[in-house]
C-alpha positions as CSV (number, residue, x, y, z in Angstrom):
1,X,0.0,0.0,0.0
2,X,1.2,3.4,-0.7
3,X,1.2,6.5,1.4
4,X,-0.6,9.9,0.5
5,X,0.0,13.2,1.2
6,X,-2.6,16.2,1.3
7,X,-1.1,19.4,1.7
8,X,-1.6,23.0,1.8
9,X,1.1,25.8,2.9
10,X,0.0,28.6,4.7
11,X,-1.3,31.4,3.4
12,X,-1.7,30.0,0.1
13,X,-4.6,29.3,-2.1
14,X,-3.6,25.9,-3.9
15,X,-2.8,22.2,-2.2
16,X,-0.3,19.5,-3.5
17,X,-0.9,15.8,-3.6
18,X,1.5,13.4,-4.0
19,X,1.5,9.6,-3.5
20,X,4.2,7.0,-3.5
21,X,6.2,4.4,-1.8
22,X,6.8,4.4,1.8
23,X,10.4,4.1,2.8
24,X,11.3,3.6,7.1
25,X,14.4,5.5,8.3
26,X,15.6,4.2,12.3
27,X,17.0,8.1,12.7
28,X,16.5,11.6,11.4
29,X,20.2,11.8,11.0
30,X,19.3,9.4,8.2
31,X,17.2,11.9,6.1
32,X,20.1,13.7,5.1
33,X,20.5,13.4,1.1
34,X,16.6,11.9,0.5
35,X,13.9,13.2,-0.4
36,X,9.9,12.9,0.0
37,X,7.1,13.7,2.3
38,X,8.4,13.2,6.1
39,X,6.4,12.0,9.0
40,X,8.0,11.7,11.7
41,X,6.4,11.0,15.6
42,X,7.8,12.4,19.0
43,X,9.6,9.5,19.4
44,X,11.6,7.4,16.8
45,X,11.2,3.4,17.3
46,X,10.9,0.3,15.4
47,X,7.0,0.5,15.8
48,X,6.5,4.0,15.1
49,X,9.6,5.0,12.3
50,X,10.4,8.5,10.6
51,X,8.9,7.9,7.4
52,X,9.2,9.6,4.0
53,X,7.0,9.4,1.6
54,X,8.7,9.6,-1.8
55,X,6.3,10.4,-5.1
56,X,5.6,8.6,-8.2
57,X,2.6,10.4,-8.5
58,X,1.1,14.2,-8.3
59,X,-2.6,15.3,-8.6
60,X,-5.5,13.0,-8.2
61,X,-8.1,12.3,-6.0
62,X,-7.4,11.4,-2.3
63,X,-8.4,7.6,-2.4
64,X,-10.5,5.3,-0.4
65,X,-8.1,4.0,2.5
66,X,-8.1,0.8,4.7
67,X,-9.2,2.4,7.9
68,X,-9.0,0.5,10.8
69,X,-11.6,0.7,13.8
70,X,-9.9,2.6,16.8
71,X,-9.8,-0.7,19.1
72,X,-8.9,1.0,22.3
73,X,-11.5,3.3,22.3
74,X,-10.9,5.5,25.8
75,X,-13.7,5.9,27.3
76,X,-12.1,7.0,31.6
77,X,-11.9,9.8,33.3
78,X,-9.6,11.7,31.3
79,X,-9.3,14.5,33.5
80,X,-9.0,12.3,36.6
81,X,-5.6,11.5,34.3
82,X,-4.7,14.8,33.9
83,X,-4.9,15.3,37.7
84,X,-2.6,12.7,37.7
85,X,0.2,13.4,35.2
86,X,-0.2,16.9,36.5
87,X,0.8,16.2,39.9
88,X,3.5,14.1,38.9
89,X,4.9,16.6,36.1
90,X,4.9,19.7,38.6
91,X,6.3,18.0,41.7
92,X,9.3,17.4,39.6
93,X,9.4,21.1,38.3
94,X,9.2,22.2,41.9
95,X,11.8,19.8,43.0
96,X,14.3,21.4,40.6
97,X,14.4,18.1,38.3
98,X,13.4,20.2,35.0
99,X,13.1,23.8,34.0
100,X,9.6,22.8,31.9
101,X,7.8,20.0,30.7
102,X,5.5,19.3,28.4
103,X,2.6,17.8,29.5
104,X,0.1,16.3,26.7
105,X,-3.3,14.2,26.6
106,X,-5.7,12.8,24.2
107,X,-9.0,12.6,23.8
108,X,-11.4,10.0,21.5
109,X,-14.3,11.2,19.8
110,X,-16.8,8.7,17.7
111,X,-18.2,9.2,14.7
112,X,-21.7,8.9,14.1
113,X,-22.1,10.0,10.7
114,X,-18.9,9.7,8.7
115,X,-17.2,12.8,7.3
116,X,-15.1,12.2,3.6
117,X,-11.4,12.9,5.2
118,X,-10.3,15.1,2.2
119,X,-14.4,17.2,3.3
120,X,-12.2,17.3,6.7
121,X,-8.9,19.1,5.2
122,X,-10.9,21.4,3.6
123,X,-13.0,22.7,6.2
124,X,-9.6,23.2,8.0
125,X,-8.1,24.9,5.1
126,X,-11.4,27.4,4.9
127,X,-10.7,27.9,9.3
128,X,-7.3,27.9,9.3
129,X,-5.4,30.4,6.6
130,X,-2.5,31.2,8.1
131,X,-1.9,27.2,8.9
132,X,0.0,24.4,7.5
133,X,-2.9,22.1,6.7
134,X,-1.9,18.4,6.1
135,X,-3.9,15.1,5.1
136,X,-1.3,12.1,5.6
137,X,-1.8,8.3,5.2
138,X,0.6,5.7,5.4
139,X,0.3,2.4,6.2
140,X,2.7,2.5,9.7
141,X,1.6,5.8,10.7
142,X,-2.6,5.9,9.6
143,X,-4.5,8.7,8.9
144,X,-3.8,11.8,10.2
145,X,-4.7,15.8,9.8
146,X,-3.1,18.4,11.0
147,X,-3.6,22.4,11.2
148,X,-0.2,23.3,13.0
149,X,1.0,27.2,13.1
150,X,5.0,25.9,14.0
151,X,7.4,25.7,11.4
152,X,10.7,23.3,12.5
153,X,12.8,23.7,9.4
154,X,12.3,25.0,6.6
155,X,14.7,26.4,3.7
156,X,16.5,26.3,0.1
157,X,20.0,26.4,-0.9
158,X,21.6,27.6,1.6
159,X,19.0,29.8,3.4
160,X,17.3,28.7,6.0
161,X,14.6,29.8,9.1
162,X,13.1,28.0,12.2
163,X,10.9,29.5,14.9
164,X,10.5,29.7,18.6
165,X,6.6,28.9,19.5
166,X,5.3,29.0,22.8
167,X,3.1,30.9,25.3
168,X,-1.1,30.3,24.3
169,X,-3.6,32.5,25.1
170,X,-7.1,33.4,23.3
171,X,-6.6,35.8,20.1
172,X,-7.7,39.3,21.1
173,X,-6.5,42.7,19.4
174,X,-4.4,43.3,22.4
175,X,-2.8,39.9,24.0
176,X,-1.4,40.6,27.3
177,X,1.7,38.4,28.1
178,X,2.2,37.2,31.8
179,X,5.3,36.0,32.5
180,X,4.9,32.7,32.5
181,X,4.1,32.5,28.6
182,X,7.2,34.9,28.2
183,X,9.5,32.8,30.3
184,X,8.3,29.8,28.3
185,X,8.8,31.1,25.1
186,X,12.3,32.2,26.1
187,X,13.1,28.8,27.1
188,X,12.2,27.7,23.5
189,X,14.1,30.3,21.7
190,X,17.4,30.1,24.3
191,X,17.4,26.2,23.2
192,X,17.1,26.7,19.2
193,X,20.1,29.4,19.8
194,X,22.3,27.3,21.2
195,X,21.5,24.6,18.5
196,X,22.2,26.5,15.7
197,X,25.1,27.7,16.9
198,X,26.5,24.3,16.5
199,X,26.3,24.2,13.0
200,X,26.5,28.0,12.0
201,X,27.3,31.4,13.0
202,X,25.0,33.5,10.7
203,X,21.7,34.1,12.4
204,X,19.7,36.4,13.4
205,X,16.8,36.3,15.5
206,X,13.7,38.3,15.4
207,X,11.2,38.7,18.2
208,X,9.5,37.7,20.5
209,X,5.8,38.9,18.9
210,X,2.3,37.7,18.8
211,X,1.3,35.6,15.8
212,X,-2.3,34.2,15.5
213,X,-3.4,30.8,14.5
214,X,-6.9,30.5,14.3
215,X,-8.5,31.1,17.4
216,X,-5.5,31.3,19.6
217,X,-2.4,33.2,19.8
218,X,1.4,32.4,20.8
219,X,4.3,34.3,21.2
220,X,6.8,33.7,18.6
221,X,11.0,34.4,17.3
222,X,12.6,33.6,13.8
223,X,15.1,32.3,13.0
224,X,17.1,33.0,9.9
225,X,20.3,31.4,9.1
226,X,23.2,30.2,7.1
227,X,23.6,26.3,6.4
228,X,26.4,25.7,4.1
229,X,26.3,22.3,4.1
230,X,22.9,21.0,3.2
231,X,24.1,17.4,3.9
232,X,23.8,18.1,7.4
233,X,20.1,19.0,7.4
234,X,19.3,15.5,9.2
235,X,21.7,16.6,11.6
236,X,20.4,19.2,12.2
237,X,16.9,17.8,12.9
238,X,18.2,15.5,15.2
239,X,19.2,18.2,17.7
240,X,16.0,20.7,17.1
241,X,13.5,17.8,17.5
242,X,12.0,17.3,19.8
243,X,12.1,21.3,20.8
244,X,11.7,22.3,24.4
245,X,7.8,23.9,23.0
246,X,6.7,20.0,22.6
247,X,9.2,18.4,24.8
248,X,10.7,20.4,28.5
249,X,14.4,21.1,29.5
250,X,16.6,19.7,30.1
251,X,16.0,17.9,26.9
252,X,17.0,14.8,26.9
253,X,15.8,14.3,31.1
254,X,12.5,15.7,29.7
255,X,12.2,13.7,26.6
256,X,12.5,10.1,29.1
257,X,10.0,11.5,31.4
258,X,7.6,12.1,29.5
259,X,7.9,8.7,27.2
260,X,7.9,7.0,30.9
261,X,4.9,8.9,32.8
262,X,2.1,10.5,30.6
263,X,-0.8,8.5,30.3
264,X,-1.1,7.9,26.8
265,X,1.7,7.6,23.7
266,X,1.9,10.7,21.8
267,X,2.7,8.1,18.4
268,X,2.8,11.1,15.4
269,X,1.0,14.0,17.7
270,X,4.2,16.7,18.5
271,X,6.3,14.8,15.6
272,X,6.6,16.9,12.8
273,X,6.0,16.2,9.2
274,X,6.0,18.2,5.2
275,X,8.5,18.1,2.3
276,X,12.1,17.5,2.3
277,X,14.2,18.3,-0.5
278,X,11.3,18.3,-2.8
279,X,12.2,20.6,-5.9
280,X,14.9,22.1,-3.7
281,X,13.1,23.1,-0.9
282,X,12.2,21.6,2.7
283,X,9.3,23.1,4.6
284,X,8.5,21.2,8.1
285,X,6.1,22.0,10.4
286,X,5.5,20.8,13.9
287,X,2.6,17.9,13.8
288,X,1.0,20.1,16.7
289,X,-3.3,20.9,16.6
290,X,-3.9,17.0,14.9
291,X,-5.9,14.2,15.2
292,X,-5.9,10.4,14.3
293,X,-8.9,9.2,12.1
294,X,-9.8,5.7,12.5
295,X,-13.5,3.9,11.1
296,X,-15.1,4.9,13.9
297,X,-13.7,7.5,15.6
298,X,-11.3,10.1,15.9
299,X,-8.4,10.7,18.3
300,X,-7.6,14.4,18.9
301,X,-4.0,15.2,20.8
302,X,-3.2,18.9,22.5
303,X,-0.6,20.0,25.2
304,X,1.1,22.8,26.9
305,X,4.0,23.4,29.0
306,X,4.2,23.7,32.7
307,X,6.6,25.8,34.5
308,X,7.0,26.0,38.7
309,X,4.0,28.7,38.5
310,X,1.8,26.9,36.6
311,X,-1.4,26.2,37.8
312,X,-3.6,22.7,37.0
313,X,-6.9,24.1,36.2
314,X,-5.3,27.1,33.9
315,X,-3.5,24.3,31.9
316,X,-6.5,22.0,31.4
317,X,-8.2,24.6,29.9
318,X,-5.3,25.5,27.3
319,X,-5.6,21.7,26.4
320,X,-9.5,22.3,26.4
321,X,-9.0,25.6,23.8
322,X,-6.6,23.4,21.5
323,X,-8.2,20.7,21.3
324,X,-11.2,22.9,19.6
325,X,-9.1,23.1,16.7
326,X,-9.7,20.3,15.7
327,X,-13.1,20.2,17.7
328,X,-14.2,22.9,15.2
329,X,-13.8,20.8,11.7
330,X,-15.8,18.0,13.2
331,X,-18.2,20.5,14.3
332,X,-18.3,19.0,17.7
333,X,-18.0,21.1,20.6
């Protein structure tokens, strides 16, 4: 079976499809030289693979896809979860263990009357403008959409940008940032500093400001930079992914703690996926606002990051406003 990509870059008013074979890479180091479509999950294993997508084909109609029923259809307390992982994630922020984590959940929604996917990705294409929208089938992964705002690499030639996202609050005209969102999205942009500056000393940085995606808004910084050697673009992958927005700090501490104590695998949800090295260019985006669709249901992923001030109920609620994204283009509320 092959895989299948939907796509639609932000801001623009066409969408690309491409389908083709399925190749498994054990690293993103490895993606150096290929290209394809990449999807690529939180955490790289032998049951969940970066995987690239490489085309035969362009245009076309979305096809008919061997959906399998959900199987493990949640149906607990999933706050009484949260309460849990909460607990457990700030005791070791207080403690002095981490700086930040990230602290995710998901959430399983049936469906009564079946939605086409591709009616789906364009109903989030109509919402979300500003967006990268994405429509993704392969036979390791599933099917998933996503309507995520973070780019994680993106470039040509030798030019090249990445962002800093964090901080989430509901889009007004005039966002107020506590200090907690700032702090956060300091964090984030201190880490992707001192990454780059391992493979280049020609960046510049430009914010923090307030960018909008959809109904929310986060505090953002770009990235712009020099990468001479284009061979060490999986390299380079490896040490920005997972970023401190999806992940916490220390990194690789974080990165075990959460694999070992959230509730539920994150699979392809705070992955990243988009094309690599098609036609010369690479644009990645973070595999953030998402959801899994199965034959009868969907599974819908959202997170946030918790610092020593954070408080339980607050965060919830962030998960609660995120999760609408993709709430909103099932029309369930």
């Amino acid at each position: 079976m092959k895989g299948f990509a939907l796509f639609r870059m932000p801001y623009a008013r066409e969408c690309t499809m491409m389908a083709g074979a399925v190749r498994e890479y054990p690293s993103l180091s490895s993606l150096s030289g290929q290209q394809g479509f990449v999807v690529a999950p939180f955490a790289v294993s032998d049951e969940e693979p970066v995987l690239l997508i490489q085309p035969d084909e362009t245009g076309g109609v979305f096809p008919d896809l061997p959906l399998q029923p959900i199987g493990d259809f949640c149906s607990s307390d999933r706050r009484a979860d949260y309460h849990i992982d909460f607990c457990n994630f700030h005791s070791h922020l207080l403690n002095g263990d981490f700086q930040k984590l990230v602290l995710s959940r998901s959430v399983d929604i049936a469906s009564v009357e079946r939605t086409m996917p591709v009616e789906l990705f364009r109903r989030a294409c109509d919402s979300y403008p500003r967006m990268f929208i994405s429509l993704v089938y392969t036979p390791q992964s599933g099917l998933w959409l996503a309507s995520t705002p973070e780019t994680l690499l993106s470039g040509e030639g030798d030019q090249w940008q990445t962002m800093a996202l964090a901080g989430t609050v509901a889009w007004q005209d005039h966002v107020a940032w506590g200090d907690k969102n700032l702090q956060e999205q300091r964090y984030v942009a201190t880490y992707i500093t001192r990454q780059l500056e391992l493979f280049t000393s020609d960046f510049t940085e430009n914010g923090p400001y307030t960018a909008r995606a959809g109904h929310l808004a986060h505090l953002r910084s770009d990235f712009r930079f020099t990468l001479n050697d284009r061979a060490s673009v999986g390299e380079l992958l490896r040490v920005l992914h997972p970023t401190p927005a999806v992940c916490g700090l220390p990194k690789e501490k974080a990165f075990r703690f959460i694999l070992d104590n959230e509730h539920h695998g994150r699979s392809y949800y705070s992955g990243f996926m988009g094309p690599f090295g098609l036609r010369g260019q690479t644009h990645l985006f973070v595999t953030l606002r998402c959801m899994q669709l199965f034959s009868d249901a969907y599974r819908l992923y959202a997170g946030g990051g918790l610092l020593t001030d954070s408080d339980e109920e607050q965060e919830w609620q962030e998960t609660e406003t995120k999760l609408d994204t993709m709430r909103r283009i099932l029309k369930t509320q």
